[in-house]
C-alpha positions as CSV (number, residue, x, y, z in Angstrom):
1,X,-66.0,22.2,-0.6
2,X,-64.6,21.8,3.0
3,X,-60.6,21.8,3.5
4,X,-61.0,18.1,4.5
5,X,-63.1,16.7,1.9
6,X,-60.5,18.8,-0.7
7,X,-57.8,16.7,0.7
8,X,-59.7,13.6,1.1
9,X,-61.3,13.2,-2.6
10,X,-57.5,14.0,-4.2
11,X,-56.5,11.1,-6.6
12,X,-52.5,12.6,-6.5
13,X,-50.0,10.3,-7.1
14,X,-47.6,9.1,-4.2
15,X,-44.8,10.5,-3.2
16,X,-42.2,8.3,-2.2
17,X,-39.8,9.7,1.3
18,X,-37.3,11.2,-1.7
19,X,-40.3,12.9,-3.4
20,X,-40.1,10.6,-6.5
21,X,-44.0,9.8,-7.8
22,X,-44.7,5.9,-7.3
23,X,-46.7,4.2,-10.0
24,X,-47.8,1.3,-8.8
25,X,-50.4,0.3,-11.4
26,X,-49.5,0.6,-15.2
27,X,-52.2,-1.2,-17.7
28,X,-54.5,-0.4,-20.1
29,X,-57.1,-0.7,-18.2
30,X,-58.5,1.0,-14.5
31,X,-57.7,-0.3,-11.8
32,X,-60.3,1.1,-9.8
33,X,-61.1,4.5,-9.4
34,X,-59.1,4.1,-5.4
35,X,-56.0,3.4,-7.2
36,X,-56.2,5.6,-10.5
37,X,-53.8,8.3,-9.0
38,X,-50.8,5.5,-9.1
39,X,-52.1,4.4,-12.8
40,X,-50.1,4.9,-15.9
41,X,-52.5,3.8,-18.5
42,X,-50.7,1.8,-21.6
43,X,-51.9,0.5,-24.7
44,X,-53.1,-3.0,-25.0
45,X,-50.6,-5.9,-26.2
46,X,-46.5,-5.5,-25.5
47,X,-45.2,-2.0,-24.8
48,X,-41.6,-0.9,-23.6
49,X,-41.1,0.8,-20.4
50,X,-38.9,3.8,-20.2
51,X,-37.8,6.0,-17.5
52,X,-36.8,9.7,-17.7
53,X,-34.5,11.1,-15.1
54,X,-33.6,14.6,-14.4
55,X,-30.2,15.7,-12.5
56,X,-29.2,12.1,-12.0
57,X,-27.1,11.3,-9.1
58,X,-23.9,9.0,-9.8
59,X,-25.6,5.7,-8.9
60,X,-27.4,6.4,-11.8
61,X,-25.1,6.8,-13.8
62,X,-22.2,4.7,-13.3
63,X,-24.6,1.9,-14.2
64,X,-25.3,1.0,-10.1
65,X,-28.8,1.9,-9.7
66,X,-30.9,-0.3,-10.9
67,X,-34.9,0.6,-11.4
68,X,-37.4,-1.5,-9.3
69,X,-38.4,-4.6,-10.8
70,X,-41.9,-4.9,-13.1
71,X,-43.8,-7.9,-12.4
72,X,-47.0,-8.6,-14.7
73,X,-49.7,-9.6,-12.6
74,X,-53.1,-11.0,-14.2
């Protein structure tokens, strides 16, 4: 496969400008194939969010970072 269509057809997740992954999608089911490399899949019904740090700065924790806000969207 060509150099170009390597890069093109890669479903890796987004890096944000501090090289943290962004999920932007997190269900149980697809949301398209276009957006699977932002998916976390989860089961169906109510499930808990939890986020794993590593080498936390002090924002984090003192208690004044606060993680982006999850909106559920139908």
């Amino acid at each position: 496969m060509p150099k170009a269509e390597t890069a093109r057809n890669c479903h890796c997740p987004r890096r944000t400008s501090t090289q943290s992954l962004c999920i932007e999608e997190l269900g149980n089911k697809s949301p398209g194939r276009d957006k699977e490399s932002n998916w976390l899949p989860a089961p169906t019904g109510n499930f808990s969010i939890w986020l794993r740090t590593y080498w936390p700065g002090q924002a984090i924790l003192d208690g004044t970072w606060k993680p982006p806000v999850v909106r559920m969207v139908k």
